[in-house]
N, C-alpha and C positions, 0 to 999 in steps of 0.2 A: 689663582691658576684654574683653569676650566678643565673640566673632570672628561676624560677620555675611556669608552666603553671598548675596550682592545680587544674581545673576546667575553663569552658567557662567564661572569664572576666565579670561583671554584664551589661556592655555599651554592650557588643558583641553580636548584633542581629544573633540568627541564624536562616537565610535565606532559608534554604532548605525548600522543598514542604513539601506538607503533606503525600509522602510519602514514606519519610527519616525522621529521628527522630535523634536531637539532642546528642544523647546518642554517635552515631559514634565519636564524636570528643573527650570523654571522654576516650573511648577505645583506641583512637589511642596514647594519651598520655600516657593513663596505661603501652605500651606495650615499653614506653622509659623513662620510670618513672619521669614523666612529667615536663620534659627540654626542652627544645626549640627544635627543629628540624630547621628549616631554616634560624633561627638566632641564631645558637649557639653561634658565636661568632661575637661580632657586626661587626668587623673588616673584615670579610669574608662576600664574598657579592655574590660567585660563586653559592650556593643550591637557594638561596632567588631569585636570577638572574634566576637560572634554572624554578626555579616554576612559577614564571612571564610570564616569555616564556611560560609553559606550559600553563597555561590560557590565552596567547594575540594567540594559536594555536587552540582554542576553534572551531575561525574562518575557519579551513580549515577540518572543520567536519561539517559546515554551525551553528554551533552555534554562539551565540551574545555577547562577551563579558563584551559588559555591563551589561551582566547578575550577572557577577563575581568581577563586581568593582575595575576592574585592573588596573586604571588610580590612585583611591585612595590608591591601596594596595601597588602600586610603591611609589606612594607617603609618604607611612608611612613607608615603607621598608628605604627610602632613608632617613628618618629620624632619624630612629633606627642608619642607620653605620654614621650619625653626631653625637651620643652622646646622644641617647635619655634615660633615666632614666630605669632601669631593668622593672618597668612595663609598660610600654609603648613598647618594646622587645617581654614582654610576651604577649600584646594585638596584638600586628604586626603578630605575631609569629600564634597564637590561627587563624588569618582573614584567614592567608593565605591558613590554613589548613578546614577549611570550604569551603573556595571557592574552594579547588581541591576534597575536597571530592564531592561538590555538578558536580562540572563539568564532573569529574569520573561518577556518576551515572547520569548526562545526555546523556552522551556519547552514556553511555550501557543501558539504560531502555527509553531515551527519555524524554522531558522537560515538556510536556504534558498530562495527564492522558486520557488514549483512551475513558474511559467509559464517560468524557463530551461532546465528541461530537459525539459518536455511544452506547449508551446506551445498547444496544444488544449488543456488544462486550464482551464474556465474556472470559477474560484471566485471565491463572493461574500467580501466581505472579513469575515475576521470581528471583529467588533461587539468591542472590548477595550480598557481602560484600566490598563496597568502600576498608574499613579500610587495609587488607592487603595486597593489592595490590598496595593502596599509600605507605604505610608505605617498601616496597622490593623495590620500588621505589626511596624514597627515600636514603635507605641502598645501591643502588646500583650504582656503579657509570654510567655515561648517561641514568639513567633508568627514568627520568621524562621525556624525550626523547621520549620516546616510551609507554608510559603513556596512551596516546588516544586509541593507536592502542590495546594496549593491553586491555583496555575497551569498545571496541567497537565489534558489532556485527562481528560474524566471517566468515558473507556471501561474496563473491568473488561480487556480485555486489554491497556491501555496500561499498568495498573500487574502484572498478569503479567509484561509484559518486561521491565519494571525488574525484578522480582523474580529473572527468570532470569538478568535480566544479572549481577548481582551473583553469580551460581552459576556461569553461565561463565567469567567472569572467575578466580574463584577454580579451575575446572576450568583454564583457560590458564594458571595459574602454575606448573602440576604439570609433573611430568618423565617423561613418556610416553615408551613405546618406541616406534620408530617401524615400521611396520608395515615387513616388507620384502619386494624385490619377490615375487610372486605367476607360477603361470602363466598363461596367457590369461582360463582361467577355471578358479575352483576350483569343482568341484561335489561335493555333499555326497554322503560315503563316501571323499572319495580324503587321503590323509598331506598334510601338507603343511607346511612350516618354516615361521613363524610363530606359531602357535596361541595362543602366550602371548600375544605383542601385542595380535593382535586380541582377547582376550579383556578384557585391561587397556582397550581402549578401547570397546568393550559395554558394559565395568562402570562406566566412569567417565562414561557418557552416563545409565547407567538401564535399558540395553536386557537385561541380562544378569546375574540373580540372582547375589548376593555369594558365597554358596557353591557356586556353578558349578566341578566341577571341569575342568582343561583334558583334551581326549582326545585320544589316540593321533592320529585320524583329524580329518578335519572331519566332526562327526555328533553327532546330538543337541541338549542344549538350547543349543550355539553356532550351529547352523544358525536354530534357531527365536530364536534374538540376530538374526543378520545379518537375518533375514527383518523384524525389527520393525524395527531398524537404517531397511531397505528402505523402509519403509512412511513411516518419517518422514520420507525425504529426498525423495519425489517419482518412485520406484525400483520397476521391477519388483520384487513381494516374491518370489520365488522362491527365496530361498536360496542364488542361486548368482553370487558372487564374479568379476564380468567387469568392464571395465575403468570403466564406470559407481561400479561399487559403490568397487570399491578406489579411485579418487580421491575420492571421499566419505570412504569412512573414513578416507584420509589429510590429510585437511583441519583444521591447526591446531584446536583451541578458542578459542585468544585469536580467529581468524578467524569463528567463529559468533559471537562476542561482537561485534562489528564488525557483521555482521549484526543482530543484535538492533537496535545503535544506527540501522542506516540506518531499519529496520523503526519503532522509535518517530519517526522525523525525521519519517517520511510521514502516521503518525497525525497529527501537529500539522497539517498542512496543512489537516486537512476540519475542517470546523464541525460541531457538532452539531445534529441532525435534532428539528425538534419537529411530530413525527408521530408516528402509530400501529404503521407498518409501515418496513421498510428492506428493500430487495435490496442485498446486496454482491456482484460479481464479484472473485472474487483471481484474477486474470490468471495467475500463475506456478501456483495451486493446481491450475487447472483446474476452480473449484467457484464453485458458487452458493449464499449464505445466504441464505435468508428470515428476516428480524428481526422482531420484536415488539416497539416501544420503549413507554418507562412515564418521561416524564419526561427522554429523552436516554440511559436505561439500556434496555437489549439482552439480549434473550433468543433464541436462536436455537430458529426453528419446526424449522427442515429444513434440510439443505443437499445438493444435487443437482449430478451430475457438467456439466462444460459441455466445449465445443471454443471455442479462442477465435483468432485468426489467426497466420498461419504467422509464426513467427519470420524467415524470411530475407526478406521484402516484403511483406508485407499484416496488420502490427502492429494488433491491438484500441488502441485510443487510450485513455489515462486520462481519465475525463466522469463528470461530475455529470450528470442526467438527472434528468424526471419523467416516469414511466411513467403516462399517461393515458388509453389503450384497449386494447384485445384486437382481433386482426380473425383472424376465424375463418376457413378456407377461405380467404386470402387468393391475389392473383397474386403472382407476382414480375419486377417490374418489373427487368430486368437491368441491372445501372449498365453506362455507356458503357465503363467500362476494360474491363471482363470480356469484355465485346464484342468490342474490339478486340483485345484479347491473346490470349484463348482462342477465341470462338465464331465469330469472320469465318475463321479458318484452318479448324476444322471442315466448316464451313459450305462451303468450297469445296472441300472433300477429300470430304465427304458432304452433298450436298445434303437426303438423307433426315432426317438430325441431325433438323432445325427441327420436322417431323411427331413423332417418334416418342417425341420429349423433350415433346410437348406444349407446344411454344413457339410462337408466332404474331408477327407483326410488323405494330407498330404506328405511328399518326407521330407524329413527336416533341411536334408542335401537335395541338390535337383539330381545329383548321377542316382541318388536309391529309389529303391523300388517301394510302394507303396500299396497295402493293400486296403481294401474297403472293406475289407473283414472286421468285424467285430469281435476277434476272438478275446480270447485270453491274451493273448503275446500279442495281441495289437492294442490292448490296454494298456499292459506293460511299456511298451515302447513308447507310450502315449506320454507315460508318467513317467519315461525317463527323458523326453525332450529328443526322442531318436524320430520320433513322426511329430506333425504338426497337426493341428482344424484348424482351415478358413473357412468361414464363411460367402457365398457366392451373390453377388451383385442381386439384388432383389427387393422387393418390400418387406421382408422379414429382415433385413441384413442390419444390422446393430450401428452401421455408420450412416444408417438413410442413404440417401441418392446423392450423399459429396464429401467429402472428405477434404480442410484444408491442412497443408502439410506445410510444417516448419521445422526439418529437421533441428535435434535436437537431441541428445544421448542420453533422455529420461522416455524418451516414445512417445508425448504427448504431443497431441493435436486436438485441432477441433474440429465438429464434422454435426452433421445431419443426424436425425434420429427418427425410427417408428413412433415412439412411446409422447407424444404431443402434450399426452394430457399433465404431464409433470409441471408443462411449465406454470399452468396456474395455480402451482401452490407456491404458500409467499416461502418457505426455505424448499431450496434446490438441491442439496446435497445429495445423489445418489449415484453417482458415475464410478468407474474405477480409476479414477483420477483425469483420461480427458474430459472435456468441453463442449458439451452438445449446446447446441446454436438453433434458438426458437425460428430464427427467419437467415436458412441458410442463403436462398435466391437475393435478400438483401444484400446480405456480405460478399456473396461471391459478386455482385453487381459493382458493388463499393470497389473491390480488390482488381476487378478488370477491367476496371472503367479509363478508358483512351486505347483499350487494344480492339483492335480492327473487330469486326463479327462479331461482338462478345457483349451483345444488351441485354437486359433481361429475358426478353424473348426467344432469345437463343440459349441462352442457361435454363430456364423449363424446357425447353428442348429436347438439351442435352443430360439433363436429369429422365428425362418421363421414356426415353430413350433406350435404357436400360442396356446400353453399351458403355463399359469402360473405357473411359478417354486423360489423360492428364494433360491439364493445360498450364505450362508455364508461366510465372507472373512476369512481363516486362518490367519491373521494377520491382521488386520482393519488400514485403511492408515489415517494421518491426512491429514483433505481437511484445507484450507485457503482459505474463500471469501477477497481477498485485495482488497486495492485500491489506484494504483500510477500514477500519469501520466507523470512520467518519467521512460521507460524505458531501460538498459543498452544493447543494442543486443552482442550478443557472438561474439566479434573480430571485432564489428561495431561501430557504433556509434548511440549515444542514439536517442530514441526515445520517443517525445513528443507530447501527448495527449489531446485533449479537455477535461476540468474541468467538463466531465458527469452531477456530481451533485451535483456539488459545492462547494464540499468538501475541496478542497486547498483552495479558499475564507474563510471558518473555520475555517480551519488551523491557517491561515496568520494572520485573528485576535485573535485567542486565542493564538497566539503566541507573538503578540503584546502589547497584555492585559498583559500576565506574565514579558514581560520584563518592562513594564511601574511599574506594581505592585512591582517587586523586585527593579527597581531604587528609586522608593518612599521609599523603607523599609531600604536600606541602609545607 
């Protein structure tokens, strides 16, 4: 008698998050009028083998397979082609298909839900059905094969870090010397004990030709190693070996691998854009990509240095946006915290501040009346949010000569800036959470590029101008504030970030906490 899967068995925990719903595994039987699929027949062991494989490959998309209980589903598998009883088939039968559907939608949506660790995060769900996709899968032949790939994100750098992961991983198995300690800082020309080390781990990264011999000194083409070294991790490229650089280069491999994994986690969370145009912000990179999509596929125009907010209290927030204006020459309206924290203490230390910053005080309503007194009670009022400071259109004005707007109900944007010289330092961190933009005329050129009168030459124009104007985008782009510290470079090799603000520490344990929770539940 062939064994009949009528419904989830009542022992059959199903496992999936909370946000997948039991209901998939109903559906999927419906649609083979609820017969076994991977154990049709006990004696065949080729589909059930197949699916196996599919979840012990979880691994090379940095998932955990003890997420999916593969050790025991082998295990009941091999029990089933001993002669196990028609329902014990259909319970083998029902696990295996749970754990592929759950893995399926890890794949593709990620294992984690974003709004636990960024609450401001607010995405649209994305649009996805496990079920037919297992299910063509399994009708086809090698299609469980191809199973990950085809649930997985369709960005060219999501399957870059699959590709490197599987290279670091194999670089984490190896038996490195460990660098040892160093002085304060080495700098190039001076002896120093190590050389060999560090050169083993140059070479084992990429950074440092195979026939490099080691020198007497620190000098030469190992300098010109650490300096590339430098460049990838976020690092003054200097050459010179200070306390930055050397916990970098003592930083595990199996640990960048780790990296890589949280780095593809965050890819699953965004959907795909079916637009013309994309900005991404990488928060930890300090940069801005201008994209050009074709289809969901990405081509990067440019990418431009950014400052993005201070790591110890005024964090850029992770946001989906759509940039829908320009305002040229804009004011700057000063939010109330700034006010209160910074500009009321000034304010009564130097009453001249307000003139000389070109800031003026306004009321907080348009019907009140506002005075330009500096009294006492117009401090007060200050500090209670009954008046406002803007800032007036100018070279001194804190947004530069542009401002792009996406609304958004955190108030961030990105915009122009006086203060130029930040961007040559290798970390950016000092905004109060917007996004200043090293080359504003690129972007707004990027962003109006097909509307009538609007080439570059007309944007310094309308900057140098010193008239406020906003110009609407015909086609409003989505922006993405991210945040990865692993980056893929185009034809290079990746590039690894400092942990800004902690956020892969979050990761790593909410990602630990879920696999610990699902082995208990299994």
């Amino acid at each position: 008698m062939r064994s009949v899967v009528t419904q989830p068995p009542p022992e059959l925990r199903c496992h999936v998050d909370v946000r997948r719903d039991c209901a998939s595994l109903e559906r999927f039987y419906a649609g083979v009028g609820f017969t076994p699929v991977w154990l049709a027949d006990p004696a065949s062991k080729s589909r059930a083998a197949a699916a196996l494989t599919a979840l012990r490959s979880a691994r090379s998309h940095g998932l955990d397979p003890r997420d999916y209980d593969v050790d025991a589903l082998a295990a009941e598998v091999a029990s089933v082609a001993a002669g196990t009883p028609p329902a014990g088939l259909a319970r083998a039968d029902a696990r295996l298909t749970v754990a592929l559907l759950q893995l399926v939608g890890d794949v593709h949506s990620g294992r984690v839900d974003p709004r636990t660790l960024h609450p401001e995060l607010k995405l649209e769900p994305k649009p996805f059905d496990p079920v037919p996709l297992l299910r063509n899968a399994a009708e086809e032949e090698s299609g469980l094969e191809r199973l990950l790939e085809r649930a997985a994100p369709p960005y060219s750098s999501y399957r870059r870090l699959v590709e490197e992961l599987a290279r670091y991983r194999d670089l984490g198995g190896r038996s490195l010397t460990p660098l040892p300690p160093l002085p304060a800082s080495l700098h190039p020309g001076a002896p120093s004990r190590g050389l060999e080390s560090l050169r083993e781990r140059l070479l084992a990264e990429g950074d440092l030709a195979a026939d490099a011999a080691v020198p007497s000194v620190y000098e030469g083409e190992l300098v010109a190693a650490v300096e590339r070294f430098q460049a990838r991790h976020g690092l003054q490229d200097d050459g010179v070996i200070g306390s930055s650089t050397f916990a970098a280069l003592s930083v595990p491999l199996a640990d960048r691998a780790s990296q890589i994994e949280w780095a593809l986690e965050r890819i699953r969370w965004f959907p795909v854009f079916d637009h013309s145009k994309l900005i991404v912000v990488n928060i930890p990179e300090f940069e801005l990509w201008a994209v050009d999509l074709d289809r969901g596929v990405g081509r990067t125009r440019f990418r431009t240095a950014v400052v993005v907010g201070r790591a110890a209290n005024t964090r850029t927030p992770l946001l989906v946006a759509s940039m829908r204006s320009i305002d040229f020459n804009p004011y700057w309206n000063v939010p109330h915290s700034i006010v209160r924290k910074e500009l009321l203490q000034e304010l009564r230390r130097d009453p001249g501040y307000l003139a000389r910053a070109g800031m003026e005080i306004i009321p907080a309503h348009p019907a009140e009346y506002a005075t330009a007194s500096l009294s006492a009670e117009t401090l007060a009022r200050l500090d209670q949010g009954a008046l406002r400071i803007r800032q007036r259109p100018g070279p001194q004005n804190a947004l530069g000569r542009v401002k792009f707007n996406m609304p958004n109900g955190l108030d961030i944007y990105l915009h122009d800036t006086p203060q130029k010289q930040l961007f040559v330092r290798a970390r950016r961190d000092f905004s109060h959470g917007c996004i200043r933009v090293a080359e504003p005329v690129r972007l707004a050129a990027f962003l109006l590029e097909g509307q009538s009168s609007w080439g570059e030459e007309a944007i310094r124009a309308a900057m140098a101008s010193g008239k406020s104007a906003v110009i609407p985008l015909d086609h409003p782009v989505p922006v993405v504030l991210f945040y990865s510290t692993v980056v893929p470079e185009p034809g290079g090799r990746l590039h690894f970030l400092p942990d800004l603000y902690g956020y892969d520490a979050a990761l790593r344990a909410a990602l630990a906490s879920r696999t610990a929770r699902l082995t208990r539940s299994l």
